[in-house]
RODO-2510 file (C-alpha; in nm, 4 decimals, decimal comma):
residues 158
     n   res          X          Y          Z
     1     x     0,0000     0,0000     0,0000
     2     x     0,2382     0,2442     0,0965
     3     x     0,4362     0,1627    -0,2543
     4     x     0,0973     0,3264    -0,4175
     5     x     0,1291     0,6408    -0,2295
     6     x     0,4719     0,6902    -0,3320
     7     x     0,4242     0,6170    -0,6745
     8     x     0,1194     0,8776    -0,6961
     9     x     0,3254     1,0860    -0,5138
    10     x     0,6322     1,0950    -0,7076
    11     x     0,3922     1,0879    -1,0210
    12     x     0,2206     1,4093    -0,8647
    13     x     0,5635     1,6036    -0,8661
    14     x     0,6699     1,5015    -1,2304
    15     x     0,3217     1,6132    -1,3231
    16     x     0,3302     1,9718    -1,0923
    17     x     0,7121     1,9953    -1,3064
    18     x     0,6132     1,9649    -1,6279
    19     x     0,3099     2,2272    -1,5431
    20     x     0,5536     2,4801    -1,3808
    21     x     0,7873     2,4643    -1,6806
    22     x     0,5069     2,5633    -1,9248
    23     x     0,4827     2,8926    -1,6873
    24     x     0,8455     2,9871    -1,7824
    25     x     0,7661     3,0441    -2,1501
    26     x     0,8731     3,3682    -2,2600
    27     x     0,5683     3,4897    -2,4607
    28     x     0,6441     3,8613    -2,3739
    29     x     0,7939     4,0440    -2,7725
    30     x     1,1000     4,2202    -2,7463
    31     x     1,0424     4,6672    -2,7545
    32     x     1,1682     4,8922    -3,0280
    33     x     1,2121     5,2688    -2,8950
    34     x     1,3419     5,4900    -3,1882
    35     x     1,6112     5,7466    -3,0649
    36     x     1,7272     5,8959    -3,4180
    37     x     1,5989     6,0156    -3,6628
    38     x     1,2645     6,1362    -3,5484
    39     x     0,9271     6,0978    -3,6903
    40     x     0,8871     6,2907    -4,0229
    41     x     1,2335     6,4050    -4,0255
    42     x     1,4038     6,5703    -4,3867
    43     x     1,6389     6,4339    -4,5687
    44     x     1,8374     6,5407    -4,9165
    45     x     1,9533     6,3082    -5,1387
    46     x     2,3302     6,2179    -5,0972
    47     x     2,3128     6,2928    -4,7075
    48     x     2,3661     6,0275    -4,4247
    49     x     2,1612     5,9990    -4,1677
    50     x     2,2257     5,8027    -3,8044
    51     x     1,9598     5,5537    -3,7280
    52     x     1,9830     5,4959    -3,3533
    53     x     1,7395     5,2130    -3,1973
    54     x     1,7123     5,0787    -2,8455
    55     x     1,5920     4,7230    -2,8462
    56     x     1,5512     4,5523    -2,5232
    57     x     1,3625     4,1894    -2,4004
    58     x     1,2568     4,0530    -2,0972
    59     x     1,4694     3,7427    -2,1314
    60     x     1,7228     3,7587    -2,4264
    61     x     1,7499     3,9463    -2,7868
    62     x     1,8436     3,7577    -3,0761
    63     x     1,8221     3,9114    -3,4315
    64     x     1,7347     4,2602    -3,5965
    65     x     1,6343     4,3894    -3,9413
    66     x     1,6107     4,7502    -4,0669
    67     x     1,4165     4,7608    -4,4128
    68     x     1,3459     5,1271    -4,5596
    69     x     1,1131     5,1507    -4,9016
    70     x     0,9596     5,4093    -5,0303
    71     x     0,5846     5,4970    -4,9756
    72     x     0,4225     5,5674    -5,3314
    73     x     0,1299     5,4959    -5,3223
    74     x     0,0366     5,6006    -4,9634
    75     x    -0,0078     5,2343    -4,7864
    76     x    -0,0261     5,1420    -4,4266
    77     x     0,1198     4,8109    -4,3179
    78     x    -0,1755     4,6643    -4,2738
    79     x    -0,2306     4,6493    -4,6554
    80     x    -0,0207     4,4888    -4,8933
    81     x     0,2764     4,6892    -5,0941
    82     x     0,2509     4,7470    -5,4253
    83     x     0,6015     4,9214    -5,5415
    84     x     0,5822     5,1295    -5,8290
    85     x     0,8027     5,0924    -6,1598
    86     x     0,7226     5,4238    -6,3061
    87     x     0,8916     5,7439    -6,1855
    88     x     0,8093     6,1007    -6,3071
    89     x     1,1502     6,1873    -6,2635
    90     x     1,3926     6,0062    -6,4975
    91     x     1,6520     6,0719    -6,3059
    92     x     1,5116     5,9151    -5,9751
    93     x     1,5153     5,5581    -5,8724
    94     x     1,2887     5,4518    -5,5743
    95     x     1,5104     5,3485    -5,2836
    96     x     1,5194     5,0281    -5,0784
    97     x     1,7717     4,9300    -4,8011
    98     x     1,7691     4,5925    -4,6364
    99     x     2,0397     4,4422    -4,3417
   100     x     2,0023     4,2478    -4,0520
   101     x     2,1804     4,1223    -3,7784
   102     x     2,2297     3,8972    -3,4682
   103     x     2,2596     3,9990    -3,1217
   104     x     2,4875     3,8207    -2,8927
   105     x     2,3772     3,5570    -2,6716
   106     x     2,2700     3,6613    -2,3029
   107     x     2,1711     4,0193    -2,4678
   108     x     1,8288     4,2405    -2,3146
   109     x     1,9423     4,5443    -2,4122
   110     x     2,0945     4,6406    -2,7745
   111     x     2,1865     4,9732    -2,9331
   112     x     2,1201     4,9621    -3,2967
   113     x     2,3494     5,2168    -3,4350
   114     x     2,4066     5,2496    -3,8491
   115     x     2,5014     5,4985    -4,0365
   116     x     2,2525     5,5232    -4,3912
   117     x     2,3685     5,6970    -4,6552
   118     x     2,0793     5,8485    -4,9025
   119     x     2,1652     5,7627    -5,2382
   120     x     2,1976     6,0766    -5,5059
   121     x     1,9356     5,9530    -5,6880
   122     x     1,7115     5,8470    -5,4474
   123     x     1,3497     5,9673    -5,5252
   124     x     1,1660     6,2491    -5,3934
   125     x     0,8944     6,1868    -5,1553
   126     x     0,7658     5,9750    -4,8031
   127     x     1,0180     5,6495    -4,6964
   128     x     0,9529     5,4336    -4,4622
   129     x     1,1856     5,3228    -4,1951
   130     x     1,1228     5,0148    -3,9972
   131     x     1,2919     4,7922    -3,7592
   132     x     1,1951     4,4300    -3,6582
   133     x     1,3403     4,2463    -3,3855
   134     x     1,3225     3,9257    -3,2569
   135     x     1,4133     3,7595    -2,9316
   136     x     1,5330     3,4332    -2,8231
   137     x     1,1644     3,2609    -2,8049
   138     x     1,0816     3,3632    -3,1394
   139     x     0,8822     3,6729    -3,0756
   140     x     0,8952     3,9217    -3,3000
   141     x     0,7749     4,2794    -3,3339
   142     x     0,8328     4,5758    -3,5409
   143     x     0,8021     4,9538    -3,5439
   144     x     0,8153     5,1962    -3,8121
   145     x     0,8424     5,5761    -3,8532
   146     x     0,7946     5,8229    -4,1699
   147     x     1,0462     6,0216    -4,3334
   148     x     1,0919     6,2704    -4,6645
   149     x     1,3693     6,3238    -4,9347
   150     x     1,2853     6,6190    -5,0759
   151     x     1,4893     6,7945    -5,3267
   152     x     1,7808     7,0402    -5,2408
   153     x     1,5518     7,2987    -5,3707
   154     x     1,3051     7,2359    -5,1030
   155     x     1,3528     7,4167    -4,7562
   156     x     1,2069     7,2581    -4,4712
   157     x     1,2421     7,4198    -4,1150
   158     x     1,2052     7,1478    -3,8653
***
């Protein structure tokens, strides 16, 4: 008899472990908190700009991606992105910058830092900029911001 109550016993405790362990998984996504540029900042074609990013997780970073395209045709990212292949300026090319990286191991808090350089012929009008970051669970989120390349022409007091 008392060979049953240790059995249910011990069987209790593996059951109580394998519950607890289910409580420890990280659900929580990472946080994105721009620092530069700002939110509808100017730009001229040719300049660089710093993009400066604090990403931090509860438990432990793992990977980041900037991606910057430019907004044509006015969409949200909710909707889907439809690039256009036309430009009214012959001269202009629609820009698109892409790079990622990893984050060391054991990492909550990360300063993105990278130095983007406009190119000359970028075209005129609304990019955006967005950053995606995932931690060591697989969590992911993202966070964009707005920002214009206007011509050298074009004064623009901030």
């Amino acid at each position: 008899m008392k060979l049953k109550y240790i059995f249910l016993s011990l069987l209790a405790i593996a059951h109580f472990s394998a519950c607890s362990d289910d409580d420890n998984v990280d659900t929580t996504k990472p946080e994105i908190e721009f620092v530069t540029p700002g939110d509808d900042a100017h730009f001229h074609p040719g300049e660089t700009f710093e993009l400066r990013a604090i990403l931090t997780d509860n438990e432990e970073l793992a990977a980041w991606k900037v991606e910057i395209h430019h907004n044509a045709d006015g969409h949200i990212h909710s909707q889907v992105i439809k690039l256009k292949h036309g430009s009214e300026h012959d001269h202009e090319e629609e820009w698109h910058f892409h790079k990622e990286g990893t984050i060391e191991s054991g990492t909550k808090r990360y300063e993105l830092i990278l130095e983007i350089e406009i190119p000359n012929d970028a075209e005129h009008g609304e990019y955006h900029l967005g950053v995606f970051v995932t931690d060591k669970a697989g969590n992911e989120n993202k966070a964009f911001i707005t920002f214009e390349v206007e011509d050298d022409h074009d004064e623009h007091l901030d």
